[in-house]
C-alpha angles and dihedrals in degrees: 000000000000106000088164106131118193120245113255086247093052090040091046088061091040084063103037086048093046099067101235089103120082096172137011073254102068096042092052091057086049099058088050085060091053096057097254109147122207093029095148091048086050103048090044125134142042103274094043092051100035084056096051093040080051089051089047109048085045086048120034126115124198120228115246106276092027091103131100118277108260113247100243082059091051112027108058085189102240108137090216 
């Protein structure tokens, strides 16, 4: 049986590089979840949280329904 645990450091860029984070917000959030304490002590400075936001926006993924509206569901097309 694996008890290794990842760092929150490690665990921070898992997430970042999995495409369920949008933001360093909401990993952060995550790794409260997951029961990481300290989170915001230890993603703390310029250069931890400019590389994670890097890894997010290249690898984020948005849930199904998640997306814009298309415009022919929004727009019905009458100029009033």
């Amino acid at each position: 049986m694996n008890n290794f645990r990842p760092t929150t450091i490690e665990r921070a860029y898992e997430l970042a590089r999995s495409g369920a984070c949008r933001t360093v917000g909401d990993i952060k959030v995550r790794l409260q979840a997951e029961g990481y304490e300290g989170v915001k002590d230890r993603l703390y400075g310029a250069s931890m949280t400019g590389a994670l936001r890097k890894l997010c926006l290249e690898n984020y993924v948005a849930p199904r329904g998640d997306d814009p509206a298309p415009a022919s569901v929004t727009d019905d097309g009458d100029d009033d």
